[in-house]
N, C-alpha and C positions, 0 to 999 in steps of 0.2 A: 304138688298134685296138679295135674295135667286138668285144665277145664275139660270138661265133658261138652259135647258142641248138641245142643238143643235139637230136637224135633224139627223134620224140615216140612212147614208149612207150605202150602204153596198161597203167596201172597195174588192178591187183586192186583188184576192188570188196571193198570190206570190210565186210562180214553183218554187221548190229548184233545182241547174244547177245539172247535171246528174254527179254523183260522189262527191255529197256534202256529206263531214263527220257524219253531224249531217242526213243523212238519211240509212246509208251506215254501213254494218253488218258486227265487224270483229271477226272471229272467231279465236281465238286463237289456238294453235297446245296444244295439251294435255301434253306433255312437251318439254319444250324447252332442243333439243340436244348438248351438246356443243360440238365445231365439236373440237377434238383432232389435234393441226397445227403439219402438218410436221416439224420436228427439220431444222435446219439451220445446213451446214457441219462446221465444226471446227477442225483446225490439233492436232495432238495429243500432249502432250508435252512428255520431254524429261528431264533426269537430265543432270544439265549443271556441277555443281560445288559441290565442301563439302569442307566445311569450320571445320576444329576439332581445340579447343583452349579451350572449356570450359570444366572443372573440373565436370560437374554433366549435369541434364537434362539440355535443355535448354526452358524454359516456353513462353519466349514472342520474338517477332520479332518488329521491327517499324523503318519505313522507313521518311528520312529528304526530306523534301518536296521540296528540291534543287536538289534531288535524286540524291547524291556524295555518301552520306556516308548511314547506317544505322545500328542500335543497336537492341544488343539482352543480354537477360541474363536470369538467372533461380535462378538453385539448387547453383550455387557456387559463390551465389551472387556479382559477378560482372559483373556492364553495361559493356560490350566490344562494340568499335563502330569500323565498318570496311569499308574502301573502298570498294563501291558499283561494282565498276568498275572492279578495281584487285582483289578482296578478300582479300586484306591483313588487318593484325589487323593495328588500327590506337591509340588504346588507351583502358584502362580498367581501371572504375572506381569501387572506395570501399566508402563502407558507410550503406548497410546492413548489417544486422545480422542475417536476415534470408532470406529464396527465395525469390529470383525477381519474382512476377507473372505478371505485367503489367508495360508497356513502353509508352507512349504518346510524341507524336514531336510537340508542337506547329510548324505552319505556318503563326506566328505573330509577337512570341515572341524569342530569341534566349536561349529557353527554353525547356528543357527535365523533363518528369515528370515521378516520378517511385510509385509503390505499391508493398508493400511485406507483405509476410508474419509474419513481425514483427512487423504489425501493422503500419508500417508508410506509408507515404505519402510524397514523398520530392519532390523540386523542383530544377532543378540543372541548374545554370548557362551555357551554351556552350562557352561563353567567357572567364570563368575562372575557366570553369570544378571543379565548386566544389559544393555544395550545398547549396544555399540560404532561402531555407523555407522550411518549414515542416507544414505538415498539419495533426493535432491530433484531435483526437475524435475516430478511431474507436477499437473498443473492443477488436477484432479479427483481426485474419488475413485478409489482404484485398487483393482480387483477381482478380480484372478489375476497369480500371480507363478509363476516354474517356475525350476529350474537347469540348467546345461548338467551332459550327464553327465559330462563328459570336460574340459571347459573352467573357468575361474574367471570363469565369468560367469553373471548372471541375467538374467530378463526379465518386466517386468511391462507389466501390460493395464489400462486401466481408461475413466472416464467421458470422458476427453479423447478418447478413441478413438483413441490412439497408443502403438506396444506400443514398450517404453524397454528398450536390452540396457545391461545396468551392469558394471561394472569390479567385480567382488567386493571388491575389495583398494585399490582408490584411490578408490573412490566415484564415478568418472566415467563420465557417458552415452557409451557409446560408440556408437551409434546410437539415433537417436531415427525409430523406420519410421512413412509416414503414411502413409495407403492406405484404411485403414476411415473409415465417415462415420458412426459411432454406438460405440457401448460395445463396450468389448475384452472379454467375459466369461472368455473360458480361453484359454491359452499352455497348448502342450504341447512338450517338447523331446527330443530322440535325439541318438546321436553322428551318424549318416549324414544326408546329405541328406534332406530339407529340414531343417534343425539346428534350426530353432522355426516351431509351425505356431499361427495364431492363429484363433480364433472371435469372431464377432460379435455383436450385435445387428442388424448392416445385409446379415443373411442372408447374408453372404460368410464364406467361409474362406480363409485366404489363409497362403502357405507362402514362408517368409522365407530368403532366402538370405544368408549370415551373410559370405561373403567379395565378393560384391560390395553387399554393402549395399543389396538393395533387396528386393520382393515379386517372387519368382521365378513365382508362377503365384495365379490366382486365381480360384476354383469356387463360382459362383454360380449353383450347383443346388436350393438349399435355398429353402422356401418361405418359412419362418418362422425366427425368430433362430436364434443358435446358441450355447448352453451350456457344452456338456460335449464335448471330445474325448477320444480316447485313443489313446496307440501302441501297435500287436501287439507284444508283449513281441521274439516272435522270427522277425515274418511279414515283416516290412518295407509294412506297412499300416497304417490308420490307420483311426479310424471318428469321424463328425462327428455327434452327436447332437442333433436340434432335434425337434418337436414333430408335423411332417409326417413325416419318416422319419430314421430311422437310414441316416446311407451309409456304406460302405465304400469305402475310396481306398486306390489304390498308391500306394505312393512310386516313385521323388522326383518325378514330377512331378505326381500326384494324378490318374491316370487312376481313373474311375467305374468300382467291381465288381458293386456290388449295391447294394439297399433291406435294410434290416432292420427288420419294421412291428411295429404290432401296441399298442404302447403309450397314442397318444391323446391326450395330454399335454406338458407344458414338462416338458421333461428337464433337470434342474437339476447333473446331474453321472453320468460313467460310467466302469467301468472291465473291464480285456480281462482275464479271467486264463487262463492254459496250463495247461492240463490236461495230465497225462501220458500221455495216450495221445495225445496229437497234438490230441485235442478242445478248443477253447476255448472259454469260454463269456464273453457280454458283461451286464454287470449296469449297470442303467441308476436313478438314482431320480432321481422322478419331485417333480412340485410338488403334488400330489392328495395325496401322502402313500403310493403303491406303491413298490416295490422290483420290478422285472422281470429275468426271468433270460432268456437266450438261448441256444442253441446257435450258438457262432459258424458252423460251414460253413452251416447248413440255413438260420440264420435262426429258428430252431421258438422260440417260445415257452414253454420249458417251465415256468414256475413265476412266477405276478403275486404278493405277497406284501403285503401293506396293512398299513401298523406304527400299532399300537394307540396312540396319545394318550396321555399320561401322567395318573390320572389329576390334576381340578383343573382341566387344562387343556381351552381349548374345540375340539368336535369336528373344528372349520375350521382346529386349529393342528396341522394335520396337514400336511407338507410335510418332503421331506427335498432340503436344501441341499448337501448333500456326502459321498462315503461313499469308504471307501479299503482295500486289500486291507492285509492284515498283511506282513511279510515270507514268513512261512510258505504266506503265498496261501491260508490255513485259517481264518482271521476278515475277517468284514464289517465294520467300524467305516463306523458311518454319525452326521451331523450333522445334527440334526433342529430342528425349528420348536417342537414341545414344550419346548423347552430342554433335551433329552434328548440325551446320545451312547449309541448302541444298538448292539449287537457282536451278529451272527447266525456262526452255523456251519453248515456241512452236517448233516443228521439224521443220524448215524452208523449209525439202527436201518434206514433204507432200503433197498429193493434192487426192482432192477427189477420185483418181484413183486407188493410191495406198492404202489410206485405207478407202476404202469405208463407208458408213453411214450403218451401221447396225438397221435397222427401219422397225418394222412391224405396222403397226396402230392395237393398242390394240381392238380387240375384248369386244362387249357390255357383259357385266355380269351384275348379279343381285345386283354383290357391287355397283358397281357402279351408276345402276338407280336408289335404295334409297340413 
């Protein structure tokens, strides 16, 4: 039996309440402005110290996560590890044959890990300062190495142009990623996604995803190589530094924030640090021999800083190859081409008064609205 269809009522119109969504017209601005943020003041730093002991450049810096001691080493292949505190040497080890380009300090293990350009990969005891593993495979020189924060694995970059993830503990490649078609300059790694993001020579960055083993995304924005990355300690971003611009990328998939200019130069190494009031700032050195300081939100360049020569040495051996925050986030240690490691600090005497924020808000151009 077929329903029978009820009496047609004619129901209440129901009044939508005055400023309901679904009646209500929004007109969008024709483009969204983004409003350029006043920088945040920040004192300016200062050289505190120069440490002279090695024999050649010096390529890497890396700091012990007890922040007592830290190591550096380059062209004259030995690790020398020195009191954080005094400067003094504390010890120099041998075991390359060619430059030290990359230093890593586990904060797990009482492990020191190195990369040179003899193709090795070795792992060095701190208890009996000698070396206990080596890790083979790559072809070429290998010129950046990085730890997982979380994991028991490493990753090294170099002239093969193929970044190698290693078994800490067994010695074995466990992925060997090819993707890049020139030199692997910097591995950077986090616990979250993208778990290791690699830089180039062949002006790609490329962001490595670690459980299905392959290059999850690849940004090839950059004009010119690419040196020095860094992770936002706590932004979940990342910034790619080459010679054309400073970028800014979200994770995880590397969507483009912003430019950060102003430098001019091969940027040989950078780093992010957190300020406590929410201000970061990005410090960049350069291959000219500057040290650049930024305001991470604005961008602003507040402070170019050009590290004097040691002297003896010639005025052209001015370049800084690598520089690295303390744990305290209150010394610069930087690795310089003088054969110098050079530790700056903030001017303690500063204050906005005495050197004021030099800050005009950038005028709209036509670069800028496309």
């Amino acid at each position: 039996a077929a329903l029978m269809p009820g009496p047609v009522v004619p129901l209440e119109a129901v009044r939508p309440a005055p400023g309901d969504p679904s009646t209500t017209v929004q007109v969008a601005p024709r483009a969204v402005r983004h409003e350029i943020p006043k920088p945040v003041w920040h004192p300016p730093w200062k050289l505190m110290r120069v440490l002279s002991g090695h024999e050649g450049w010096v390529r890497t810096v890396a700091v012990d996560p007890t922040n007592e001691w830290f190591a550096s080493s380059g062209n004259d292949r030995l690790i020398k590890i020195w009191d954080l505190a005094s400067g003094t040497l504390k010890l120099s080890l041998t075991g390359h044959v060619s430059t030290v380009r990359g230093l890593a300090i586990s904060d797990r293990h009482p492990y020191l890990f190195s990369c040179s350009e003899d193709c090795e990969v070795k792992c060095w005891d701190l208890e009996q300062n000698m070396v206990i593993r080596n890790y083979h495979g790559h072809l070429s020189g290998v010129y950046c190495i990085s730890l997982h924060p979380t994991l028991n694995i490493l990753a090294t970059g170099g002239r093969d142009s193929a970044v190698r993830i290693w078994d800490m503990r067994t010695k074995v490649g466990i992925f060997v990623f090819g993707g890049h078609t020139n030199a692997v300059c910097d591995i950077v790694s986090q616990a979250s996604e993208p778990q290791f993001i690699s830089g180039s020579m062949d002006r790609m960055v490329r962001l490595w995803d670690l459980a299905a083993g392959k290059c999850s995304v690849t940004l090839t924005n950059h004009k010119k190589s690419i040196r020095a990355l860094a992770v936002h300690p706590s932004e979940y971003t990342f910034v790619s530094c080459s010679s054309d611009n400073n970028k800014v990328w979200k994770c995880p998939r590397g969507a483009f924030e912003r430019n950060i200019t102003g430098h001019g130069a091969i940027v040989n190494c950078c780093e992010i640090r957190e300020d406590a009031k929410g201000s970061s700032i990005l410090i960049g050195g350069t291959d000219n021999g500057y040290l650049h300081f930024w305001d991470w939100r604005s961008g602003h360049k507040y402070q170019s800083l050009q590290a004097i020569p040691q002297p003896g040495s010639m005025s052209a051996e001015n370049g800084i190859f690598d520089l690295t925050l303390d744990k305290s986030q209150s010394r610069l240690i930087t690795a310089e081409c003088d054969k110098t490691v050079k530790i700056y600090r903030e001017d303690p005497d500063a204050t906005p008064e005495t050197h004021p924020l030099d800050w005009k808000a950038p005028k709209m151009s036509a670069a800028q609205r496309y």
